[in-house]
Biotite code that builds the C-alpha atoms (Angstrom):
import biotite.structure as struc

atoms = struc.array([
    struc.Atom([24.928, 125.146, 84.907], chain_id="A", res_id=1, res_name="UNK", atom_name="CA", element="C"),
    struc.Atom([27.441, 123.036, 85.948], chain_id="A", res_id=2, res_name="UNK", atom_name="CA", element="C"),
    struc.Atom([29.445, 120.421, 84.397], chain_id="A", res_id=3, res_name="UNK", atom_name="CA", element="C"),
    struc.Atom([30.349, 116.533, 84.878], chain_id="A", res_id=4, res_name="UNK", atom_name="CA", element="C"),
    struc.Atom([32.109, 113.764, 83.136], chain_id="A", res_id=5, res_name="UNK", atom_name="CA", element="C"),
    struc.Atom([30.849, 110.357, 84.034], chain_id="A", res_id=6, res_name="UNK", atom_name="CA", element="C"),
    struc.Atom([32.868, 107.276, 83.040], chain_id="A", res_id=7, res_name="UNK", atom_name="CA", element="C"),
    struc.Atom([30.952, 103.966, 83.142], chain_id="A", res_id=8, res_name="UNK", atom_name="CA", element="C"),
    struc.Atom([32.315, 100.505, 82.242], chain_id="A", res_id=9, res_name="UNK", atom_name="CA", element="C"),
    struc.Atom([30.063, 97.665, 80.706], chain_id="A", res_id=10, res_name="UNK", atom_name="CA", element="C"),
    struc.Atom([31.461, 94.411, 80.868], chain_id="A", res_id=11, res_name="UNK", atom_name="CA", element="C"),
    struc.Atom([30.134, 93.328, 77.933], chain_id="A", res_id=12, res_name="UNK", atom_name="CA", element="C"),
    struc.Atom([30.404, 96.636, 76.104], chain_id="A", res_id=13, res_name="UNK", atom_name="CA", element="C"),
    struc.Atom([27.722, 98.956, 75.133], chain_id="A", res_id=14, res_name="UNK", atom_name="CA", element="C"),
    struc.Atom([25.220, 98.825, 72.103], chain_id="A", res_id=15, res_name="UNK", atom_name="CA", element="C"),
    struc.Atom([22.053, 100.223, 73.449], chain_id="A", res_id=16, res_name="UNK", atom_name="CA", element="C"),
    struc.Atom([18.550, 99.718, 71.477], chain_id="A", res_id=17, res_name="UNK", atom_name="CA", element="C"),
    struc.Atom([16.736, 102.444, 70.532], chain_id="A", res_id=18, res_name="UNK", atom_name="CA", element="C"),
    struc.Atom([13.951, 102.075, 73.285], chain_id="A", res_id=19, res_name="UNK", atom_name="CA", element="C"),
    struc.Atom([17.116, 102.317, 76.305], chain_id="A", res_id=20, res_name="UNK", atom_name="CA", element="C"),
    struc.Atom([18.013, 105.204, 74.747], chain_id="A", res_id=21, res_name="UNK", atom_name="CA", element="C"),
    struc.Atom([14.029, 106.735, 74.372], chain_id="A", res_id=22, res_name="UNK", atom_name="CA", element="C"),
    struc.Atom([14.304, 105.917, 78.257], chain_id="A", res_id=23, res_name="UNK", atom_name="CA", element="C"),
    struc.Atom([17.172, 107.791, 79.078], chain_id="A", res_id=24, res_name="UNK", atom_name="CA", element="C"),
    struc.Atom([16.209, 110.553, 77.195], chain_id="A", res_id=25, res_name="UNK", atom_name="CA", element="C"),
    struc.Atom([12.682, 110.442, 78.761], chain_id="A", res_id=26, res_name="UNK", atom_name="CA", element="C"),
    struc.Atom([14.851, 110.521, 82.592], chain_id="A", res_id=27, res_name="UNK", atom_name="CA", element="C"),
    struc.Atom([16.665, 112.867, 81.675], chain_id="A", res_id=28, res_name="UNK", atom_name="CA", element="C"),
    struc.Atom([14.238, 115.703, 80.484], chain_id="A", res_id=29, res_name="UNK", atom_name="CA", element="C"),
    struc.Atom([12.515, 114.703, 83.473], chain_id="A", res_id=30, res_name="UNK", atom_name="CA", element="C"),
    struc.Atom([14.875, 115.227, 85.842], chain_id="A", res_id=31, res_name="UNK", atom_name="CA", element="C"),
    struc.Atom([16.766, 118.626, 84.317], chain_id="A", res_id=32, res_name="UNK", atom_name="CA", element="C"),
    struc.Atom([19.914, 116.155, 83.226], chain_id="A", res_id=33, res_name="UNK", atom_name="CA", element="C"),
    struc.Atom([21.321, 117.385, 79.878], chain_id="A", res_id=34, res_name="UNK", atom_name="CA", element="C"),
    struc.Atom([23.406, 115.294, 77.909], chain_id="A", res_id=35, res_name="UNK", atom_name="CA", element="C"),
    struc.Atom([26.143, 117.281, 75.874], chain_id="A", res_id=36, res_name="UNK", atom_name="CA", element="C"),
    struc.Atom([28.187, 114.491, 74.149], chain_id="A", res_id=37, res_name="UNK", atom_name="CA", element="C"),
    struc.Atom([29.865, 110.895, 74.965], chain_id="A", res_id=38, res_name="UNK", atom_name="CA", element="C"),
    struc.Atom([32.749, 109.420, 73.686], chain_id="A", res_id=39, res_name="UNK", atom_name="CA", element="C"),
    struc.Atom([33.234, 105.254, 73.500], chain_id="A", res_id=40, res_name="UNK", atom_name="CA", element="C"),
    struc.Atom([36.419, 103.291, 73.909], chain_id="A", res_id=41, res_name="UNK", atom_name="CA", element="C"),
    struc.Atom([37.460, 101.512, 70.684], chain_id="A", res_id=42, res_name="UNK", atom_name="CA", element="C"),
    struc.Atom([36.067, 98.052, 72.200], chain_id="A", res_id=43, res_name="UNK", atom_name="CA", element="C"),
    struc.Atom([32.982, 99.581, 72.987], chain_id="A", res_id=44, res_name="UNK", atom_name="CA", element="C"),
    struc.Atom([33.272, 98.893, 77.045], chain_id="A", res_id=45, res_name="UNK", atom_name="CA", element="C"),
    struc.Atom([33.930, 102.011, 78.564], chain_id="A", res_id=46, res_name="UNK", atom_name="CA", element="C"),
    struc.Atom([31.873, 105.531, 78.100], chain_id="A", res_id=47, res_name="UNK", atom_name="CA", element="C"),
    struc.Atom([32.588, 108.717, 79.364], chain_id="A", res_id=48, res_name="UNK", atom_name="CA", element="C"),
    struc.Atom([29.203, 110.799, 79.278], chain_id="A", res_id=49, res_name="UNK", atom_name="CA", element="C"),
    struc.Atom([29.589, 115.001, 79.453], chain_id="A", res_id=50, res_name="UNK", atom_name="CA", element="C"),
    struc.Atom([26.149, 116.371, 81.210], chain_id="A", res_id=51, res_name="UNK", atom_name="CA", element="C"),
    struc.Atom([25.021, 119.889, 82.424], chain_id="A", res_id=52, res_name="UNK", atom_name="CA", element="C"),
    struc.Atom([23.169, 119.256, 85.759], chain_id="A", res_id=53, res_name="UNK", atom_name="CA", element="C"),
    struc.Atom([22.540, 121.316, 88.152], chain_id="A", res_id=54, res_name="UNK", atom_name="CA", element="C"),
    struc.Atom([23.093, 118.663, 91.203], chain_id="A", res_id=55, res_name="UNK", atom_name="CA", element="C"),
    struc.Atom([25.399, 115.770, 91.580], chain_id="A", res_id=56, res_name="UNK", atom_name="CA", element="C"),
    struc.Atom([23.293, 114.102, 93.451], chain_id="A", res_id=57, res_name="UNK", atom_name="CA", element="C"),
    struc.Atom([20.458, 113.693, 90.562], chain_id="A", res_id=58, res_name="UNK", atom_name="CA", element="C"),
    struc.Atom([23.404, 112.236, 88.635], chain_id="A", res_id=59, res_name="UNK", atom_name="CA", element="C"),
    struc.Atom([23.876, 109.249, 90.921], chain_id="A", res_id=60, res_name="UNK", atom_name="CA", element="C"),
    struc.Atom([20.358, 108.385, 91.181], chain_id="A", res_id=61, res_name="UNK", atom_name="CA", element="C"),
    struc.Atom([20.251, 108.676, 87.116], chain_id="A", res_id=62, res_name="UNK", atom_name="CA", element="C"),
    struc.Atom([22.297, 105.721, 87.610], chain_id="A", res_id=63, res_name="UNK", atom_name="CA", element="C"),
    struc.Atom([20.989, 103.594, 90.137], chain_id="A", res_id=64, res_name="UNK", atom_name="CA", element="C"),
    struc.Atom([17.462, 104.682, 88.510], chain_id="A", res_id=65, res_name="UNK", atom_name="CA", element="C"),
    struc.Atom([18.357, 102.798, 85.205], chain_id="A", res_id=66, res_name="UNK", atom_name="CA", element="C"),
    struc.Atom([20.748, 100.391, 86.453], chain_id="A", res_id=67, res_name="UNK", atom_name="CA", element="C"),
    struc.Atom([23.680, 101.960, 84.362], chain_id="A", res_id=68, res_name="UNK", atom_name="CA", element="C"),
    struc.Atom([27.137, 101.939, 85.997], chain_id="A", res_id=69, res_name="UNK", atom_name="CA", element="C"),
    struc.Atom([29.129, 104.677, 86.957], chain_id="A", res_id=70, res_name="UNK", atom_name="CA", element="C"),
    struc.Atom([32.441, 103.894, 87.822], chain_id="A", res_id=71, res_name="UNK", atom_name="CA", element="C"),
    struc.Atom([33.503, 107.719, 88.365], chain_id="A", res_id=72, res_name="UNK", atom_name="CA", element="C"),
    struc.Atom([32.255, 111.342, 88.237], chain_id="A", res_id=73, res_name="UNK", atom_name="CA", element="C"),
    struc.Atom([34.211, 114.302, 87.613], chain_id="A", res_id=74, res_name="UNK", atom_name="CA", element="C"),
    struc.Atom([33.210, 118.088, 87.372], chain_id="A", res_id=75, res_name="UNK", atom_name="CA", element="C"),
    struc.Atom([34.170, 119.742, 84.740], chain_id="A", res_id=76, res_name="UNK", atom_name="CA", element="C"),
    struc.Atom([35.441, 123.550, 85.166], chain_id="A", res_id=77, res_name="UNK", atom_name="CA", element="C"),
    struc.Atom([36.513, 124.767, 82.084], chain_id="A", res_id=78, res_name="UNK", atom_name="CA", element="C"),
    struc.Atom([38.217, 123.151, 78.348], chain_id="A", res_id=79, res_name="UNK", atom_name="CA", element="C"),
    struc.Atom([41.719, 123.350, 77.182], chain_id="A", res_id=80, res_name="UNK", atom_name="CA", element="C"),
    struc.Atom([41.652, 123.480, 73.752], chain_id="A", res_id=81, res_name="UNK", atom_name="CA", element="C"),
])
């Protein structure tokens, strides 16, 4: 499946409650998006998201769908370690 690293920026940094999250998770098993791991800037106002999805496309619209930002997508073809 292929890979893509999403960065967002929140202007006034991210702290989700538990019920966003519930509704991300809920999009996402809905719509075949999985979420591998995330990493957060040390003033909590930038994310970059790793997901498996099959289409780019359903990406974008996880966006717009929840009214996250996404400020740039990137696949991913393989890690460096």
């Amino acid at each position: 499946m292929p890979l893509f690293m999403i960065e967002r920026e929140f202007a006034e940094g991210f702290d989700p409650d538990d019920e966003t999250l519930r509704r991300i998770d809920d999009y996402n098993a809905e719509h075949d998006i999985t979420w591998l791991t995330s990493f957060l800037s040390a003033d909590k106002k930038k994310t970059y998201c790793l997901y498996e999805c099959a289409d780019i496309e359903v990406l974008r619209r996880h966006a717009a769908d929840l009214g996250v930002p996404m400020n740039a997508i990137t696949p991913v073809e393989e890690f460096v370690h």
